[in-house]
TORKOL-4160 file (C-alpha; in steps of 0.2 Angstrom, whole numbers, padded with zeros to 4 digits, m for minus):
420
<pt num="1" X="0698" Y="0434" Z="0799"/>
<pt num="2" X="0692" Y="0417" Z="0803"/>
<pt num="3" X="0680" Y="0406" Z="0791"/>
<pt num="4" X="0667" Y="0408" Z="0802"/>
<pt num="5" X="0666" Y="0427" Z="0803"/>
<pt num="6" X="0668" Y="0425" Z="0782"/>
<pt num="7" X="0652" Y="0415" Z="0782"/>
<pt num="8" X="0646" Y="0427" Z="0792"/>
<pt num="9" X="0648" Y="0443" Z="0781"/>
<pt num="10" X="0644" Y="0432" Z="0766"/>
<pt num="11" X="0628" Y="0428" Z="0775"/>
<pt num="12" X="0622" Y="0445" Z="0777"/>
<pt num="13" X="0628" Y="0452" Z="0763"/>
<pt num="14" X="0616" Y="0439" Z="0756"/>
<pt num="15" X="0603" Y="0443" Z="0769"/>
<pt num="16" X="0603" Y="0462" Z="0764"/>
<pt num="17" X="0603" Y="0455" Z="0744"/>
<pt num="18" X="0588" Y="0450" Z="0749"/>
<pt num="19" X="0580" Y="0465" Z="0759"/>
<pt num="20" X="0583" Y="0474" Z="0746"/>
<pt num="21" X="0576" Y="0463" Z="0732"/>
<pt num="22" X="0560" Y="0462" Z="0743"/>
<pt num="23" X="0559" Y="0481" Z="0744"/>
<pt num="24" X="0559" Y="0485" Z="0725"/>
<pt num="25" X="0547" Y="0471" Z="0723"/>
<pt num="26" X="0538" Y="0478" Z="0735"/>
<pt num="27" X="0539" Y="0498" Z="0729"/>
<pt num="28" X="0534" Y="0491" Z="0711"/>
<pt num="29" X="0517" Y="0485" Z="0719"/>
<pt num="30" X="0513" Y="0501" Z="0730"/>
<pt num="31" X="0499" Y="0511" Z="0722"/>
<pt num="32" X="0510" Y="0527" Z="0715"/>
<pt num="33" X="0527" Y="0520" Z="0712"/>
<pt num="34" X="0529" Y="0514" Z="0698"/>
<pt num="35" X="0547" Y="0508" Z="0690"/>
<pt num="36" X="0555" Y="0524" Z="0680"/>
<pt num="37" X="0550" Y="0527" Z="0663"/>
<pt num="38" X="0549" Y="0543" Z="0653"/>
<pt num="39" X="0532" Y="0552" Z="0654"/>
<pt num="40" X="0522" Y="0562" Z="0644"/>
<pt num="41" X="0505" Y="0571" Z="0648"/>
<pt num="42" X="0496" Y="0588" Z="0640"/>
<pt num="43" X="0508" Y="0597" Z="0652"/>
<pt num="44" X="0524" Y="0593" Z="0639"/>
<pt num="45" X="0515" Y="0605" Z="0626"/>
<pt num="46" X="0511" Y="0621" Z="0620"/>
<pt num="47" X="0495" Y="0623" Z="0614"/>
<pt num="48" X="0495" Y="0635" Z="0597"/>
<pt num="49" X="0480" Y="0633" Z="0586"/>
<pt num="50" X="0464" Y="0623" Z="0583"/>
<pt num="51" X="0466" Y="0614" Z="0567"/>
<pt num="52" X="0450" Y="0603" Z="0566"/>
<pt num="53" X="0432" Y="0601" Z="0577"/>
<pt num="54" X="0419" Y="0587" Z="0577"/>
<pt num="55" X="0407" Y="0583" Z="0587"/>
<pt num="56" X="0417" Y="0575" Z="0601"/>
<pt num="57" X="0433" Y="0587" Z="0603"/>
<pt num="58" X="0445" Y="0596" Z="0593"/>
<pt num="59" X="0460" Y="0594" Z="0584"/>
<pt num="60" X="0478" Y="0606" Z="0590"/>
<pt num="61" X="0491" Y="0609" Z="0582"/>
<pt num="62" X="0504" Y="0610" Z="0599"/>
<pt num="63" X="0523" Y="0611" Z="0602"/>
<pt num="64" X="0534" Y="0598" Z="0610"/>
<pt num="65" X="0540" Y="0610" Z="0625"/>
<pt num="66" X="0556" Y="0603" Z="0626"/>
<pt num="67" X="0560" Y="0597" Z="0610"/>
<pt num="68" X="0552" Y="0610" Z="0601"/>
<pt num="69" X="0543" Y="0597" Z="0588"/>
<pt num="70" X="0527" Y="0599" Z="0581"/>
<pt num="71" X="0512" Y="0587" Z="0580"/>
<pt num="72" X="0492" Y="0587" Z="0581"/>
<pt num="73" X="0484" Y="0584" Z="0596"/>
<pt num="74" X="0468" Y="0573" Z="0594"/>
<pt num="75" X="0457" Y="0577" Z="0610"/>
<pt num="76" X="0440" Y="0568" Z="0611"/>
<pt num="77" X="0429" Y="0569" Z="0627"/>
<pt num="78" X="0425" Y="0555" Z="0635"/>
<pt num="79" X="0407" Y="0559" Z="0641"/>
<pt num="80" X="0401" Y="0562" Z="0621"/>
<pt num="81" X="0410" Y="0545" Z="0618"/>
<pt num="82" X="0401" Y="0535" Z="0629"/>
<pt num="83" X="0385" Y="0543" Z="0628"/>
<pt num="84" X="0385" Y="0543" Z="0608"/>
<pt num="85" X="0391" Y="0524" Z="0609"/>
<pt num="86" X="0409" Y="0526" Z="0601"/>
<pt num="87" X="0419" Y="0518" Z="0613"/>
<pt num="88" X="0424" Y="0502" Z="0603"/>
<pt num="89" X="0426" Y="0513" Z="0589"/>
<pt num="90" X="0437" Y="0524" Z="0599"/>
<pt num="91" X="0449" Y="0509" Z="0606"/>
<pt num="92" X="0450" Y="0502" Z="0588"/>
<pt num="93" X="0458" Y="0518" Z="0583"/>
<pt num="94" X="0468" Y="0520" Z="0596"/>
<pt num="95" X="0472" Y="0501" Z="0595"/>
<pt num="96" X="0477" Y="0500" Z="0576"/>
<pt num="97" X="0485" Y="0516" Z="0577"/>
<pt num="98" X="0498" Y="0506" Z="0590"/>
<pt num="99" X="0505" Y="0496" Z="0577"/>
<pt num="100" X="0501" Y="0504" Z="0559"/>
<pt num="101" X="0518" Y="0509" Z="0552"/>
<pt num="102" X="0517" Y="0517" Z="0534"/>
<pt num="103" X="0522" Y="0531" Z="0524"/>
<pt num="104" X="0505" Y="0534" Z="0517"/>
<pt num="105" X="0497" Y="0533" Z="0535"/>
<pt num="106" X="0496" Y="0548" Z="0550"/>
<pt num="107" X="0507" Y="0539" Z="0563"/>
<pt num="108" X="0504" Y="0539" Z="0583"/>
<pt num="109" X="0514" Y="0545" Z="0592"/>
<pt num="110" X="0508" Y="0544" Z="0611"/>
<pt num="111" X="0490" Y="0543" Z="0619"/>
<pt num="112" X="0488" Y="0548" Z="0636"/>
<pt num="113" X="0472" Y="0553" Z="0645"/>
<pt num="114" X="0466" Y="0563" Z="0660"/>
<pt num="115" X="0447" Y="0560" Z="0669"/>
<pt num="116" X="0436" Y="0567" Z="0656"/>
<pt num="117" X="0449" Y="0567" Z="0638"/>
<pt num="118" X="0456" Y="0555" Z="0628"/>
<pt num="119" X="0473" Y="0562" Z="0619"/>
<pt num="120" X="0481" Y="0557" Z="0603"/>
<pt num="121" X="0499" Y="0564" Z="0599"/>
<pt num="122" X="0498" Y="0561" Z="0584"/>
<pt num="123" X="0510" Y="0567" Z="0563"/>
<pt num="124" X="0506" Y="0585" Z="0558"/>
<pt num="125" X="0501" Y="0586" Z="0540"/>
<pt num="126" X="0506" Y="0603" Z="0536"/>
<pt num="127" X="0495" Y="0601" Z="0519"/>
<pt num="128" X="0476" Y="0599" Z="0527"/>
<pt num="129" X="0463" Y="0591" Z="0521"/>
<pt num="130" X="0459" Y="0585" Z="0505"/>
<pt num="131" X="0442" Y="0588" Z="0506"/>
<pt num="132" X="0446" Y="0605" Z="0510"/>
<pt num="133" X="0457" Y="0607" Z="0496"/>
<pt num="134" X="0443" Y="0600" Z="0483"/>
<pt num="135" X="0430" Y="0610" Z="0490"/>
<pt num="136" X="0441" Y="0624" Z="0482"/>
<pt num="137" X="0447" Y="0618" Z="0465"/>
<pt num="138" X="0429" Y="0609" Z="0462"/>
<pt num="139" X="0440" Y="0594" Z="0456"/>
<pt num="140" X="0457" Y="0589" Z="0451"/>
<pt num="141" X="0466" Y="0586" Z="0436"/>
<pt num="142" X="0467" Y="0566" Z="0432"/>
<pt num="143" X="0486" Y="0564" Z="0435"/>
<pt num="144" X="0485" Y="0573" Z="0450"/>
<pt num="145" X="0468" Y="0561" Z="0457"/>
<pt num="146" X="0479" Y="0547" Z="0449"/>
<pt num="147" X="0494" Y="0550" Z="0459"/>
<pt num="148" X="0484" Y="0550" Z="0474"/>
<pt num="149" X="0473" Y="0536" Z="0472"/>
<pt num="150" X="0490" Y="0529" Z="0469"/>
<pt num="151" X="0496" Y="0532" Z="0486"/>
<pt num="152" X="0480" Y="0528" Z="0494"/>
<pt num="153" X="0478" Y="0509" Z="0486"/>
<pt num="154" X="0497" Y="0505" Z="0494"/>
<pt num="155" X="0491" Y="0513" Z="0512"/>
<pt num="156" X="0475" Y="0500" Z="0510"/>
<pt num="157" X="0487" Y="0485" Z="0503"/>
<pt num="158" X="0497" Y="0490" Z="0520"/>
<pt num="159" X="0480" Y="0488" Z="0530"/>
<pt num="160" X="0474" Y="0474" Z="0522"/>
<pt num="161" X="0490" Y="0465" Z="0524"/>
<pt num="162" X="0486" Y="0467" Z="0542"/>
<pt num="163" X="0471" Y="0461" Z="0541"/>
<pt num="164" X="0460" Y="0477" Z="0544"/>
<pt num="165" X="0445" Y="0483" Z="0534"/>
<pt num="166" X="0445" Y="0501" Z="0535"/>
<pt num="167" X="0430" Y="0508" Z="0530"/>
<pt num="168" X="0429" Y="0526" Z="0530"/>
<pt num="169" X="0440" Y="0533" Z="0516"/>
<pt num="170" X="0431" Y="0550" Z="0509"/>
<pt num="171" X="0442" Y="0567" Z="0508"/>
<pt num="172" X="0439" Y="0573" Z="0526"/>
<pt num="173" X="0449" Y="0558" Z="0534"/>
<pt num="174" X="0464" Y="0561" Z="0519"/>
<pt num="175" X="0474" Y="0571" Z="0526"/>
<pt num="176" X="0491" Y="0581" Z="0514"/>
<pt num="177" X="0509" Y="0580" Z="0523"/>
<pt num="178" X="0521" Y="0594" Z="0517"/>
<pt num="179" X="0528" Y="0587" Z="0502"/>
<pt num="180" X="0510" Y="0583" Z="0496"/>
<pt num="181" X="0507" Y="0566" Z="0500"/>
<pt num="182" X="0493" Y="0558" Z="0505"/>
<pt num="183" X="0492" Y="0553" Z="0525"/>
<pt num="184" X="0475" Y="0541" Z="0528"/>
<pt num="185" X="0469" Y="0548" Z="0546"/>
<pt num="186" X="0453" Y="0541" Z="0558"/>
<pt num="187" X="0453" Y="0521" Z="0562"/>
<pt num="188" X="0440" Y="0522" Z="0574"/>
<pt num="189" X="0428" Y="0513" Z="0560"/>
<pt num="190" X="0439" Y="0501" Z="0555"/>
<pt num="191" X="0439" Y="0483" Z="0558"/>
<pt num="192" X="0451" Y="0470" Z="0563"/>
<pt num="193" X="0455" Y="0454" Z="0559"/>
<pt num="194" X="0446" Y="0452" Z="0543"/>
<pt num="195" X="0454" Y="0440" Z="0531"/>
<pt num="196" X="0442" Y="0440" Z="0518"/>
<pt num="197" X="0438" Y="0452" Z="0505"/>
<pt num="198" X="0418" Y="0448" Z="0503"/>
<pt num="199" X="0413" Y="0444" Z="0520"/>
<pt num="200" X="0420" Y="0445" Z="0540"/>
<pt num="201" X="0412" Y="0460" Z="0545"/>
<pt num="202" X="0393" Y="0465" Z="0547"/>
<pt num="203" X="0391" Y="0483" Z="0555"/>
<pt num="204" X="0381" Y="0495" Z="0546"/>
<pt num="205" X="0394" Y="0510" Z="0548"/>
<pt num="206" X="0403" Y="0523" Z="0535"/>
<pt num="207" X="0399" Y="0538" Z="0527"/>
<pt num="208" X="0381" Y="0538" Z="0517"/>
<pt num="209" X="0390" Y="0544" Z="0500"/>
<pt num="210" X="0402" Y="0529" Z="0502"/>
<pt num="211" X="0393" Y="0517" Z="0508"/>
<pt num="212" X="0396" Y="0500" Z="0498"/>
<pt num="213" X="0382" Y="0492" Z="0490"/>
<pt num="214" X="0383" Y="0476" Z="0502"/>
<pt num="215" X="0384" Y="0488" Z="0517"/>
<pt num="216" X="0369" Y="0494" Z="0515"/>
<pt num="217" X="0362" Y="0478" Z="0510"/>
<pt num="218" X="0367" Y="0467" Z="0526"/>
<pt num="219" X="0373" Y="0455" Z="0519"/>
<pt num="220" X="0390" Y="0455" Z="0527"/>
<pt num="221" X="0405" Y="0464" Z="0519"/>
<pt num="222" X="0424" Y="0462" Z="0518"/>
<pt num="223" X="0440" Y="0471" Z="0514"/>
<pt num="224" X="0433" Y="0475" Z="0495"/>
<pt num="225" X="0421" Y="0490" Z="0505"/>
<pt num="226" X="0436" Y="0499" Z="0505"/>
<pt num="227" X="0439" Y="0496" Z="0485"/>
<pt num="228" X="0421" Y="0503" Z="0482"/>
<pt num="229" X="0427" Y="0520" Z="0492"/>
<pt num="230" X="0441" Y="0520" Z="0482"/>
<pt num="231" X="0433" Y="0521" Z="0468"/>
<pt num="232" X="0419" Y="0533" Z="0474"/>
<pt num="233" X="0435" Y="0545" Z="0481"/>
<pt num="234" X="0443" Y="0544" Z="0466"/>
<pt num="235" X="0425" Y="0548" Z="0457"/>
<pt num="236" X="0422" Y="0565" Z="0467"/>
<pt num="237" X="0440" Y="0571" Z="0464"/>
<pt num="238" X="0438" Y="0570" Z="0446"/>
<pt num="239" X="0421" Y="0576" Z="0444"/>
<pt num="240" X="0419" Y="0586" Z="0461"/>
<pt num="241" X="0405" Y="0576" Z="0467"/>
<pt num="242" X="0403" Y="0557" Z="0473"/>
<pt num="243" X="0396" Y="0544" Z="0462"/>
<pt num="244" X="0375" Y="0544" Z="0465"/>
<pt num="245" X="0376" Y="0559" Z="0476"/>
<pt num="246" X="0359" Y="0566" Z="0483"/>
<pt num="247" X="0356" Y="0576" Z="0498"/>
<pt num="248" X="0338" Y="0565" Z="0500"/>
<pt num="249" X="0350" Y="0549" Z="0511"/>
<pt num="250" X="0334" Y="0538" Z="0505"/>
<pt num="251" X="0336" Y="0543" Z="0488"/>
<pt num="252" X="0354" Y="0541" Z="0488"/>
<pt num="253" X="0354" Y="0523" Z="0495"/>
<pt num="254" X="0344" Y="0518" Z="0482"/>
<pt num="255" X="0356" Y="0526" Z="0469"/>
<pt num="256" X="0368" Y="0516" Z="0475"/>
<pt num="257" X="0361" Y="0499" Z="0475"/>
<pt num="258" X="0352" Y="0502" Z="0457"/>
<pt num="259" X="0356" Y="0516" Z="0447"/>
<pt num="260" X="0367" Y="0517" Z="0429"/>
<pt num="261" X="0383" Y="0528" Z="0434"/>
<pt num="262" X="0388" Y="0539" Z="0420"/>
<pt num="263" X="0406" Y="0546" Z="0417"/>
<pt num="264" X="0408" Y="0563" Z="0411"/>
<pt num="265" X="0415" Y="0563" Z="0394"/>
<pt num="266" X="0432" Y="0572" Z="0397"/>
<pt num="267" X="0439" Y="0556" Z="0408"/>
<pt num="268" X="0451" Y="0544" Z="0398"/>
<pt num="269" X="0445" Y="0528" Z="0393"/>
<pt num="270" X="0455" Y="0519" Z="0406"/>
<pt num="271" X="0450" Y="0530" Z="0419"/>
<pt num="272" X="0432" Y="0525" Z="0415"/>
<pt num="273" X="0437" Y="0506" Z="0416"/>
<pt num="274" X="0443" Y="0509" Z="0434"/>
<pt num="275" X="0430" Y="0518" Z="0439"/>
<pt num="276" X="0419" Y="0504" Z="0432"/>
<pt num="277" X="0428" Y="0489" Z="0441"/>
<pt num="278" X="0429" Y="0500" Z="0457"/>
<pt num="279" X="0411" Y="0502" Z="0458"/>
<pt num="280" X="0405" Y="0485" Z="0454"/>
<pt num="281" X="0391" Y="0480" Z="0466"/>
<pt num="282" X="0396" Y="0465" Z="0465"/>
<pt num="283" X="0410" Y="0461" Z="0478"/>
<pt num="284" X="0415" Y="0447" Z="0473"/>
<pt num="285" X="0416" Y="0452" Z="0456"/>
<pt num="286" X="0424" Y="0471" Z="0460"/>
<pt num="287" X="0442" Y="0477" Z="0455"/>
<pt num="288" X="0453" Y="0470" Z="0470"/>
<pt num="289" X="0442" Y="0457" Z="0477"/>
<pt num="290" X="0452" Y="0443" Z="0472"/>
<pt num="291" X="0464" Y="0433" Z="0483"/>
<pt num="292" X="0476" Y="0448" Z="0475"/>
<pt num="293" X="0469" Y="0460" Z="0483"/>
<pt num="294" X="0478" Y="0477" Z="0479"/>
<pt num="295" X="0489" Y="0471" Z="0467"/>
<pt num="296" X="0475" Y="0466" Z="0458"/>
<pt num="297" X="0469" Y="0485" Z="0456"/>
<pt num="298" X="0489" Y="0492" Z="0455"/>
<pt num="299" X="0492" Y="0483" Z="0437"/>
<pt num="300" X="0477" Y="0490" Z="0430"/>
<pt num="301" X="0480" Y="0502" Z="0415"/>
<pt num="302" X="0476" Y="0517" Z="0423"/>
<pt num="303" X="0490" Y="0515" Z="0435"/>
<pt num="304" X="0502" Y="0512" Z="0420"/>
<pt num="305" X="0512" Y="0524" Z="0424"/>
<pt num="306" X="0516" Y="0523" Z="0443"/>
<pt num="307" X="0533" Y="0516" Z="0449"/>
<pt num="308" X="0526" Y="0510" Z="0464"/>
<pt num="309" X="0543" Y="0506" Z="0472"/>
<pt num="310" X="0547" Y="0522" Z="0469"/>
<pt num="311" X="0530" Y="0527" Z="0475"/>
<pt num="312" X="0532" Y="0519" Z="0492"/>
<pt num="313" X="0548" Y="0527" Z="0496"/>
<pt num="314" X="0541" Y="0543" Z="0493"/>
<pt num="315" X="0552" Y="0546" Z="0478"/>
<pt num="316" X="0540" Y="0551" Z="0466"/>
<pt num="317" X="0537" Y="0571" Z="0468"/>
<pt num="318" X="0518" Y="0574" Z="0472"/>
<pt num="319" X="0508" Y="0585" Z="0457"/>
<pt num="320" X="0506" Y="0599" Z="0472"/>
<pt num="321" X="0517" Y="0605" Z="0485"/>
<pt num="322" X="0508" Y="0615" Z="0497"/>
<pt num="323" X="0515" Y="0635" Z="0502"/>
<pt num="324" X="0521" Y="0631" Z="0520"/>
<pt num="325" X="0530" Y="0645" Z="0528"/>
<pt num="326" X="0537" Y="0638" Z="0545"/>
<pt num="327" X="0532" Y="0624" Z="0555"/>
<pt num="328" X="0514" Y="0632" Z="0563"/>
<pt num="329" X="0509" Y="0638" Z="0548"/>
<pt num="330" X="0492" Y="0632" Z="0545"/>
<pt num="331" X="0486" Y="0642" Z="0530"/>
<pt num="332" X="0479" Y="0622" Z="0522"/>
<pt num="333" X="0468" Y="0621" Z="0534"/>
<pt num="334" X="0449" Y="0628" Z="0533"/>
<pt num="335" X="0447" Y="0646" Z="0543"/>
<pt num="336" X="0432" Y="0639" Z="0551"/>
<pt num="337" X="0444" Y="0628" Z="0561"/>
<pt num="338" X="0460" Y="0638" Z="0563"/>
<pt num="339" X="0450" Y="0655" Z="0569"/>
<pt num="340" X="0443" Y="0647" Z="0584"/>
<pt num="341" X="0448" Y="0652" Z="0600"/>
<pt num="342" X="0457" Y="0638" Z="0609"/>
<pt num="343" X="0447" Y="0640" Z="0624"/>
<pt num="344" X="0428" Y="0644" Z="0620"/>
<pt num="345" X="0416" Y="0652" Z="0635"/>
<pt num="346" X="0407" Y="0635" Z="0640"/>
<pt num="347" X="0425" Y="0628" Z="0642"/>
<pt num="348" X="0433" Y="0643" Z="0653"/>
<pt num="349" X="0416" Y="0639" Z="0666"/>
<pt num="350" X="0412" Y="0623" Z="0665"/>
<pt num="351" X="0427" Y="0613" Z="0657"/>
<pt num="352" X="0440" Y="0614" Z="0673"/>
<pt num="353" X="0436" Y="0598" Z="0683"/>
<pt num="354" X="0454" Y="0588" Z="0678"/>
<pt num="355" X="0464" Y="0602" Z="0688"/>
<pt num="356" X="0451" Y="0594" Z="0705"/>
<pt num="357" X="0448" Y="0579" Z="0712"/>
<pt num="358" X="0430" Y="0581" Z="0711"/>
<pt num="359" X="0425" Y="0591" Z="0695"/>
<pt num="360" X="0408" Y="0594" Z="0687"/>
<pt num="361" X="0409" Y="0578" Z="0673"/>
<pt num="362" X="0395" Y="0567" Z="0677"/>
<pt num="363" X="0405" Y="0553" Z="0676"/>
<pt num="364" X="0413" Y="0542" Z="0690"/>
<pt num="365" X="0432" Y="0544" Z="0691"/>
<pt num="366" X="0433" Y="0523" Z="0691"/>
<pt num="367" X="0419" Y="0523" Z="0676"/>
<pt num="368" X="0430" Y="0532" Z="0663"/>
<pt num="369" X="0447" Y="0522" Z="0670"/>
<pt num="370" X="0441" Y="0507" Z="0667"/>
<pt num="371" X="0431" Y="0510" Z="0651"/>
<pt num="372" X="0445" Y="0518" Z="0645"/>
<pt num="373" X="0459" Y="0505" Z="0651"/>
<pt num="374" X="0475" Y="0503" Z="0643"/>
<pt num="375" X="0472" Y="0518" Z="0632"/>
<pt num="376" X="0490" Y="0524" Z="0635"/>
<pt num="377" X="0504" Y="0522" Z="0622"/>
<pt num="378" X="0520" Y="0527" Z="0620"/>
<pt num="379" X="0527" Y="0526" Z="0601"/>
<pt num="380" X="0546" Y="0519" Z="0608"/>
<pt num="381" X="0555" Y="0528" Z="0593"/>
<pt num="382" X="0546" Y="0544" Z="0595"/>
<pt num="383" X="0557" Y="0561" Z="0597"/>
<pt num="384" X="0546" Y="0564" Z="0612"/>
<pt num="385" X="0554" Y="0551" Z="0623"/>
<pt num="386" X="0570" Y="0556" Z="0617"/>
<pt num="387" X="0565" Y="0574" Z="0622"/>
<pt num="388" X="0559" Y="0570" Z="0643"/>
<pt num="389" X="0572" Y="0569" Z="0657"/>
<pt num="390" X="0573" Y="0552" Z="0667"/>
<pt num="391" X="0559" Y="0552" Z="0681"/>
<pt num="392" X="0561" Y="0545" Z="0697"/>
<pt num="393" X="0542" Y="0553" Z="0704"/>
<pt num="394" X="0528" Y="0541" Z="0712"/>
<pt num="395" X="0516" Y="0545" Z="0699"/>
<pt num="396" X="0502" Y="0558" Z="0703"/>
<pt num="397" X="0487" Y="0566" Z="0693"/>
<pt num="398" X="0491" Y="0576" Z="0680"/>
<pt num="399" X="0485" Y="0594" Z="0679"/>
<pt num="400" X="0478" Y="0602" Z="0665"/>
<pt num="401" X="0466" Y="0616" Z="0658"/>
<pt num="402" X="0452" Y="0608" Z="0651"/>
<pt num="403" X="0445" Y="0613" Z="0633"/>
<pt num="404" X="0437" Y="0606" Z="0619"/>
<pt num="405" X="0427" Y="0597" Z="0612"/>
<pt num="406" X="0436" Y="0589" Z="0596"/>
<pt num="407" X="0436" Y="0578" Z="0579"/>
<pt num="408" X="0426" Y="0566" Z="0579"/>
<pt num="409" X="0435" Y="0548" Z="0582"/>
<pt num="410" X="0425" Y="0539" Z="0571"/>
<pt num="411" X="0411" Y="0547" Z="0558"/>
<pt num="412" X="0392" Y="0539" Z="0562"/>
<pt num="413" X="0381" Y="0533" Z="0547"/>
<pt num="414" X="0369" Y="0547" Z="0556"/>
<pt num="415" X="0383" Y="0562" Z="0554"/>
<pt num="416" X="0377" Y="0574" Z="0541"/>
<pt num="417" X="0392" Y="0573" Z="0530"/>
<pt num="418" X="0397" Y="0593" Z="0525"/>
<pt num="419" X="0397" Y="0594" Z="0505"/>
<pt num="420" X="0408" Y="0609" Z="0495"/>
């Protein structure tokens, strides 16, 4: 072979190197093709039971199909989260719920959505509600509210580090994994980078019976709100109520800004003290308002007895364990959830329009895509990936059969709070 027909092959050898780099640059801009990644969509799960509702969807508890893993499905619908205004609440959540990592906190999994849902994959807790579990026992013993305030303080130091306020601890949004520990649940009220603890954030959101003082007030607030709803949590699950309640909201905002709390008698001294410094109007004076932030509030006396190494490795066994038989069982969660059909009458008429192009939601295709864009996340160390076979497909719309209505994303100051 002479040098010339040698340059020759090398040249199209090159020149087909080329052809072919143009062609996947090319395929990775066509609308539908998309380089192969592992996909994940409401078709990948069983759905077995409803485990929560709010006013904008439900809550599932579903099965991985192929792996066989179980997890909670968060469904919100799109059309009440636009209509009701929580759409920046809604991508909070779903955007501090990307990169929270922390034992004391309900991971995510994966968000996907279709035309009218928003989906969140999100941990099982096996142990439901806390607020469902107090609204049974009227109030716990003090080592056992101890022992969960405990855990609570360490997921808000993990927050705060993070700069996020949270703003919405009360018993429905702390959630009981199968060991007992605490999970906090429900960011869509919480607020990022906020770096100081008395100021940063001015939005008058929460939950009325948990509503710090400078909240209500206006005056701008920081991350010691969520100090004040510690200490009002931590209140409720030892007396059974929350500090100042009343069911007039007028009545109790004004309980809040003036009136003498009083302690009942059985709580320890040092109990008293905590709650005291908790629920100091002053935020710049409260328990963990100080450049120390949670540490401040961990070496008080009433935490004495904590290891809170061993705390945060998940060493320390909780005061109750929860009777699980099997991984569905749902026997922790309230039977006002769990004995809901799946599928209710308005959602086998009306609810169908993701298996169509053109369904009955009053909203635009494009609208909810864009409102919604960049909802979708993958968790890359989540068994679900682990679980899907390579796909080499263009992608296409997903089918699904359309249900729900769901828990709420994030509570509204004007949500009527349920009380036990």
């Amino acid at each position: 072979m002479t040098d010339d027909s040698l340059m020759s092959s090398a040249d199209q050898l090159d020149g087909a190197r080329v052809q072919l780099q143009a062609w996947l640059h090319q395929a990775l801009l066509i609308p539908g093709v998309k380089e192969s990644k592992p996909r994940v969509g409401l078709d990948n799960f069983k759905i077995i039971k409803v485990i929560g509702k709010g006013s904008f969807g439900k809550v599932f508890l579903v099965r991985d199909k192929l792996g066989g893993e179980i997890f909670a499905m968060k469904v919100l619908r799109k059309d009440n989260i636009i209509k009701r205004n929580q759409v920046e609440h809604t991508k909070t959540e779903r955007n501090v719920l990307g990169y929270v990592r922390h034992p004391f906190i309900v991971g995510l999994n994966m968000a996907f959505q279709t035309r009218e849902k928003l989906f969140f994959v999100l941990d099982y807790c096996a142990g439901g509600e806390l607020f469902f579990h107090l609204g049974k026992l009227g109030k716990f013993p003090e080592d056992r509210s101890k022992f969960y305030a405990a855990e609570i303080a360490l997921a808000l130091e993990h927050v705060h580090k993070l700069d996020i306020v949270y703003r919405d601890l009360k018993p429905e949004n702390v959630l009981l994994d199968g060991e007992g520990h605490i999970r906090l649940t429900d960011f869509g009220l919480s607020k990022e980078g906020i770096t100081n603890n008395t100021s940063g954030a001015h939005s008058f959101c929460g939950t009325p019976e948990y509503l710090a003082p400078e909240i209500l007030n206006r005056q701008g607030h920081g991350r010691a709100v969520d100090w004040w709803s510690l200490g009002a949590l931590l209140y409720e699950m030892l007396t059974g109520l929350p500090p100042f309640y009343c069911r007039d909201r007028e009545k109790l905002f004004d309980k809040i800004r003036r009136a003498q709390l009083t302690y009942p008698r059985y709580l320890s001294e040092s109990c008293q003290d905590i709650l005291h410094g908790l629920l100091t109007r002053d935020p710049s004076l409260r328990l963990g308002s100080s450049t120390e932030d949670a540490s401040e509030v961990k070496r008080h006396v009433f935490f004495s007895t904590i290891d809170w190494e061993k705390m945060f490795r998940r060493e320390l066994r909780a005061p109750w364990q929860p009777t699980v038989v099997g991984s569905v069982d749902t026997s922790q969660f309230d039977m006002e959830f769990t004995s809901m059909p799946i599928f209710s009458p308005s959602d086998r008429g009306h609810h169908m329009a993701d298996r169509h192009a053109h369904g009955a939601s009053n909203l635009s295709q494009s609208h909810s895509d864009h409102t919604f864009e960049g909802f979708t996340f993958v968790d890359r160390s989540s068994v679900l990936l682990a679980n899907q076979p390579p796909s080499h497909q263009p992608l296409r719309p997903r089918t699904m059969v359309d249900f729900m209505e769901g828990k709420d994303a994030a509570a509204s100051l004007d949500a009527a709070r349920k009380v036990p």
